[in-house]
N, C-alpha and C positions, 0 to 999 in steps of 0.2 A: 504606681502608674508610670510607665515612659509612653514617650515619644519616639517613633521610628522615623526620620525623613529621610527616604529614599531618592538616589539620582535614579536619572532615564534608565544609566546603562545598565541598574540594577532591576527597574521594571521589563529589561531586555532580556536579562535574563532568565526571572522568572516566567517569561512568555515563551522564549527561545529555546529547549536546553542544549539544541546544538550549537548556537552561539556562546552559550555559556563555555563549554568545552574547548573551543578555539581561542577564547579568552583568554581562559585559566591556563591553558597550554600556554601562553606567551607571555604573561604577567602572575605574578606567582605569588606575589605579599600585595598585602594592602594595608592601611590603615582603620583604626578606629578611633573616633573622639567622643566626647559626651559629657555631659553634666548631671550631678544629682542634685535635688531640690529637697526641701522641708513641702509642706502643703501647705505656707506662708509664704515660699519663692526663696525663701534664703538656703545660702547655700549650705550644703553638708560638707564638712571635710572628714576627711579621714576616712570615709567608707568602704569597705573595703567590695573591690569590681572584679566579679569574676568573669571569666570567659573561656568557654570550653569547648573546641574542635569537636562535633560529634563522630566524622567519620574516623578520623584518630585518635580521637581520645588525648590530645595535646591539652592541657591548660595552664592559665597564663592569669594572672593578678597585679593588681595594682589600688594602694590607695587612691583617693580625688584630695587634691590641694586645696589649698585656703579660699579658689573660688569655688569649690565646689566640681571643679573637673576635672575629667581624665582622660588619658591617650593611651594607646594602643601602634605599638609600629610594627612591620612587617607581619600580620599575619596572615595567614593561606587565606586566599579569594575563596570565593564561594561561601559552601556551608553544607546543613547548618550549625550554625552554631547555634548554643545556648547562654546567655550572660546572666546572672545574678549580682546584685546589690544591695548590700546589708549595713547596718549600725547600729551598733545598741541601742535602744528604746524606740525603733522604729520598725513597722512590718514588713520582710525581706522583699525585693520585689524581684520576679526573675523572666523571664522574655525567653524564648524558644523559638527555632527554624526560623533563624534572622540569619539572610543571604548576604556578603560584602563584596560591595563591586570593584574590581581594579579598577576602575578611571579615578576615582577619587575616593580619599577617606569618609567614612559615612559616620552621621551624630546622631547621637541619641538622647536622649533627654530622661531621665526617671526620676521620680516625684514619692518620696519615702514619705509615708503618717503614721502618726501614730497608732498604738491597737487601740482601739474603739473608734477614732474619728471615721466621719464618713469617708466616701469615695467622692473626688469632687467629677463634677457630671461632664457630658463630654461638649464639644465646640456647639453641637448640634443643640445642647442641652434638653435633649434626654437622657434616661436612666441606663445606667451602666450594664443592666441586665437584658438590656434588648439586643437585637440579631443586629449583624455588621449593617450598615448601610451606604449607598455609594455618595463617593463627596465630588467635589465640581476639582478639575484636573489643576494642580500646581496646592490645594490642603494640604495638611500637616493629619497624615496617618495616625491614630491612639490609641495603644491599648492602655486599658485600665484596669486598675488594682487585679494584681497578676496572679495572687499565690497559684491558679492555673490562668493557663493560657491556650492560646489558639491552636490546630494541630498542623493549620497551612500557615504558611507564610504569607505577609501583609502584602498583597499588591498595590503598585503606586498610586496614588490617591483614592483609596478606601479609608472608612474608617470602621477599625475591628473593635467591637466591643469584650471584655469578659465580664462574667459575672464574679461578684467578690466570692472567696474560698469561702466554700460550704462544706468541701470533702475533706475527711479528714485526713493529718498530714502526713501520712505514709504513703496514700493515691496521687502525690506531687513526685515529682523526680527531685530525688537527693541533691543537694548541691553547695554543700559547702567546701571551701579552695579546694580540698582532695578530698577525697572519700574516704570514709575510714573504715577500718576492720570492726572492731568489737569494742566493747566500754572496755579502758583500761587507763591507764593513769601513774601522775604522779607529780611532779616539781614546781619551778619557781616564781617570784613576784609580782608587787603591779600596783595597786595605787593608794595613793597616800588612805590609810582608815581614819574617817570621818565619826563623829558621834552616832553610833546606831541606833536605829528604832527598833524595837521590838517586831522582830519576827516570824510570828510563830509555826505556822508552815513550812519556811526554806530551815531552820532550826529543825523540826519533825524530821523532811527529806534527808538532810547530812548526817542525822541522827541514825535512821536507818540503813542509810545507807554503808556499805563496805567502808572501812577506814584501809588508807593507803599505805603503805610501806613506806617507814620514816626513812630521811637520809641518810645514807653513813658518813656523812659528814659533817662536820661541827658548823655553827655561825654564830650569830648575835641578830641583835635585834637593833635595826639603824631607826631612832625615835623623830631625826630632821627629814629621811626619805620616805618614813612610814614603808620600809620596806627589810626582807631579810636577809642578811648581807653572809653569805656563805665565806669558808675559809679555805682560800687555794692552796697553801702550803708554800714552799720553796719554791723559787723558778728554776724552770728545767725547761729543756729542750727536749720538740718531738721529732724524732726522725721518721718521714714520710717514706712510702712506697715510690718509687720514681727518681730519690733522689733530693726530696722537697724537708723543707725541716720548719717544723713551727718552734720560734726560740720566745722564751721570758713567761712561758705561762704555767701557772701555778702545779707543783706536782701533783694535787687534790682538785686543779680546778674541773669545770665541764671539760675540756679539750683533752685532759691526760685522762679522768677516766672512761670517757668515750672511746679514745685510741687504742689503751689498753683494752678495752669489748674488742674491738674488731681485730688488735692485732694477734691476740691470744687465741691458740687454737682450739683452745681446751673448754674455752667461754661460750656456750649455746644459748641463742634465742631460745628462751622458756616459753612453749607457746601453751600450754595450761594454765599456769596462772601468769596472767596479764597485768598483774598487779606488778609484776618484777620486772626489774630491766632496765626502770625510769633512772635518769639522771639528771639533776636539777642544772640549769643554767644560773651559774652565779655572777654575772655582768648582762646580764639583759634584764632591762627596766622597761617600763611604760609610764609616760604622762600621767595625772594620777585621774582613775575614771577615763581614761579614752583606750583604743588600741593603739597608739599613736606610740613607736618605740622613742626610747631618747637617742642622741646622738652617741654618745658611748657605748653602748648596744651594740653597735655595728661591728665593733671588732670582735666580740667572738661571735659574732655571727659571721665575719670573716674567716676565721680561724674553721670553726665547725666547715663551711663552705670547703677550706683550701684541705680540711681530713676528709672529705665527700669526694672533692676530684681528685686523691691520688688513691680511691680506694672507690671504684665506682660499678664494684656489685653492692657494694651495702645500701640498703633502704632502710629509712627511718621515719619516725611515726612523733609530733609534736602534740603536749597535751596540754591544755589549759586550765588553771583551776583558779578558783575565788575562795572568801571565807564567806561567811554563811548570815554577811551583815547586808541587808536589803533582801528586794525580791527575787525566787529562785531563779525566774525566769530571764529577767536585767542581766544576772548574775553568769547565766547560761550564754546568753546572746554575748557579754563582755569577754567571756573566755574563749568562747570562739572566733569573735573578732581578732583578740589579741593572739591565738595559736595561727590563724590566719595570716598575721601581719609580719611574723618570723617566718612562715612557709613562703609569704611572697617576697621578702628579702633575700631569702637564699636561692628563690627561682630568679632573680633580679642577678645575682654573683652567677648565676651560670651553672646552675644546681635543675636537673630536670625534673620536672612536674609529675611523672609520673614514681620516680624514687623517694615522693615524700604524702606522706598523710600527716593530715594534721584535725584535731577535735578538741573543743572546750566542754570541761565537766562540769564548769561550776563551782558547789560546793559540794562537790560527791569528792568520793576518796580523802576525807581530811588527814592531815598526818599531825596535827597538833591540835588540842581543846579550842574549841573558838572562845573562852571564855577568858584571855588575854590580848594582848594590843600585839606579843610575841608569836603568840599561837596563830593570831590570826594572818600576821606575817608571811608565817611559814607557810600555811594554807595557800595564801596568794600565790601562783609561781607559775612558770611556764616550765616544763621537762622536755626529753629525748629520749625517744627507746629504740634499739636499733632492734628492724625487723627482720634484717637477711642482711648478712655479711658473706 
């Protein structure tokens, strides 16, 4: 469930649309704020907020901080746009044909539960499932529980009701940080493995599932990080297109065999099987159990970043995986969270949104037995597959 509260100038606009056009002509970015909630009121962090320009096709992400909020700066006035917000173990929620006004930043509120919990009812307290109704001028606009939503946008002091998702989830509009091509896979880490429960349907799934092409790279198995610690080789220096040079990272690390894909002419996108091509990220970690990167993370996500803009026809494609300890589902949500949280990193360095996809598999594609603390390691990972060079 969010909250939309709309200024005047935005009720102007959807009343005006030739006002709106003289607007937009003269102010050009706007802001967005907002918060996400639990169905307790407490805050969510880490969640990962999308928002995506329909007429362009721009998007733009960001996690919410420790209160539970997030900002948005300079984006194009008008609309509409579409925003989605997600966390593991809560039901996505995502909002449609929401108009931003240039006079000021507009907030929004969105209220994550869990699957099964109800909907909580609206100010009116009626049921979620009835027709919009008009509210007394200066209320607080709501839609509720979203997985569809409305097909107008919310005029100023209404309130829009939806009915909880009943259709199934292909009749929703797709919207995870990028959109991705096809199932394909492969790479590195992520949270500490805890004592598993038995279980025997996400076991079933990775079972049948396709097994992924192992690394060609050696590592170990770090038992204090609970994670797989790949081996870079020698430090070397990469000389950039432009004139740029990334120095000290490992001749095996991610950064040298990604440069080598792109620099090499002889090296083609496989687009048959999608299983190839992946490249493990071996210095990107996550908090254990969140998408939440760690601090040391950031620099080869720097580096990948500074190989993207001296080389900026290539597109690349970020995939998420898990081992196969919990539910499939947790499991699914968590690697897209955390494929997500590198996609909007490198959108954050100045890396455009539409040169990157990103998708969590889960525990499909395993490249190692889940039936060790190593194995299941290895499983854990985030990867890179370059799509067009």
């Amino acid at each position: 469930m969010f909250r939309y509260i709309p200024s005047a100038a935005t009720a102007l606009l959807w009343c005006c649309p030739l006002a709106a056009q003289v607007v937009v002509a003269q102010t050009t970015t706007v802001g967005l704020n907002g918060s996400v909630r639990a169905g307790d009121k407490t805050p969510i962090t880490q969640a990962a907020v999308t928002v995506v320009h329909q007429p362009s096709g721009l998007r733009r992400a960001v996690l919410t901080d420790a209160r539970g909020e997030f900002a948005f700066a300079e984006l194009m006035a008008g609309g509409p746009y579409i925003i989605q917000v997600s966390q593991p173990g809560y039901k996505p929620q995502l909002a449609e044909n929401v108009f931003l006004s240039p006079e000021k930043p507009s907030n929004l509120a969105f209220t994550l539960l869990k699957p099964g919990a109800p909907a909580p009812g609206r100010a009116s307290g009626q049921g979620a499932t009835k027709a919009a109704t008009a509210a007394k001028p200066g209320t607080t606009a709501y839609i509720e529980q979203v997985p569809r939503t409305s097909t107008r946008p919310v005029p100023a002091g209404a309130t829009a009701s939806i009915a909880p998702a009943s259709a199934p989830a292909a009749a929703r509009p797709a919207m995870p940080a990028p959109a991705s091509t096809t199932a394909a896979d492969e790479p590195p880490r992520t949270y500490r493995y805890t004592a598993p429960r038995p279980n025997y349907r996400a076991a079933a799934v990775a079972k049948a599932a396709p097994k992924g092409v192992a690394p060609a790279v050696s590592g170990h198995y770090d038992a204090k990080s609970g994670n797989y610690i790949y081996e870079t080789g020698a430090p070397a220096t990469l000389k950039l297109a432009g004139g740029g040079k990334l120095e000290g990272v490992g001749i095996s690390s991610t950064e040298s065999l990604l440069h080598r894909f792109i620099t090499d002419a002889q090296a083609q996108v496989d687009t048959v099987d999608l299983t190839k091509g992946w490249i493990n990220f071996d210095r990107v970690f996550f908090e254990p159990g969140k998408a939440s990167l760690t601090k040391e993370s950031m620099q080869q996500l720097r580096n990948i970043a500074a190989l993207l803009h001296a080389y900026p026809n290539t597109r690349i494609k970020i995939g998420g995986y898990t081992d196969s300890t919990g539910t499939y589902k947790v499991n699914r949500q968590l690697s897209e969270a955390r494929a997500r949280s590198a996609w909007a990193a490198l959108v954050d360095l100045g890396i455009g949104a539409s040169r990157m996809d990103a998708r969590g598999y889960g525990p499909r594609y395993a490249i190692a037995p889940n039936t060790t603390e190593e194995g299941r390691a290895m499983n854990r990972r985030l990867s890179i597959k370059v799509l067009q060079k």
